[in-house]
C-alpha positions, 0 to 999 in steps of 0.5 A: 704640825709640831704643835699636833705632836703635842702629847699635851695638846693631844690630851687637851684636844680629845677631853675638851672636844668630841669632834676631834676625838672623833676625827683625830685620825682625819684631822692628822692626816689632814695635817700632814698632807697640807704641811707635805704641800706646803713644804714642797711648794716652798721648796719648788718655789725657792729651787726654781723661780730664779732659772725656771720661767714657768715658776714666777710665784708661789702659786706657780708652784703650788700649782706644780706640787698639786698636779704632780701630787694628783699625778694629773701632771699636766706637762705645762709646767714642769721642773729644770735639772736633775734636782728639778726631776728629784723633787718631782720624784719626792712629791709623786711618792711621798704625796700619794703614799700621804693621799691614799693614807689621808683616803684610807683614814676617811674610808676605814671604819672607826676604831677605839685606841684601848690597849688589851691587857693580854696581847697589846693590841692598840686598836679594837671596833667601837663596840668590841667586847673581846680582843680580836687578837687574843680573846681577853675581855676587854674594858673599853670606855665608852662615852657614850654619843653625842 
């Protein structure tokens, strides 16, 4: 995840792929939702697997974080204790709001990242000719389809 934090790597990424210029967004996303689990499911595992018979490995939590995430919640397994149900509450809101961000990223159409000179807005349609904000003529780079 830090290493797509990279402003260097980022660069390097968009010039020497069209594909993930393309799907940066998605890619990101992506990332950020599968870094959420892991991290969540390491933190399940390494809460639980000692007072918890229902948590004996890490799929055991793994499979907690995604039912929780999902909001699924089957009621098979399920977390002992007040830290227990506060690491659930933290999967639940911070899982949905990374999901619905990773499903708004896959269904919005595309946008070119092109700051206008005039008002500052970062993101125009592919194909804008005019800020939508301001109405100052915009230059945007086009590379063309691959």
């Amino acid at each position: 995840m830090r290493l797509l934090r990279s402003y260097r790597l980022l660069s390097r990424l968009r010039q020497d792929f069209a594909f993930f210029r393309r799907n940066e967004q998605t890619i990101v996303a992506v990332t950020n939702l599968a870094v959420f689990v892991f991290v969540m499911t390491a933190l399940v595992y390494e809460t639980q697997h000692q007072t918890n018979d229902k948590i004996q490995n890490y799929v055991d939590a793994l499979y907690f974080t995604v039912t929780t995430l999902t909001t699924t919640g089957f009621g098979d397994v399920t977390l002992n204790g007040s830290a227990g149900k506060l690491i659930s509450v933290l999967i639940m809101i911070f899982g949905v709001s990374l999901f619905l961000r990773l499903v708004q990223v896959l269904f919005r159409p595309r946008k070119v990242e092109f700051e206008c000179p005039g008002c500052g807005l970062n993101r125009h349609e592919q194909d804008a000719v005019h800020c939508k904000a301001c109405g100052r003529l915009l230059h945007i780079v086009n590379e063309g389809e691959d």
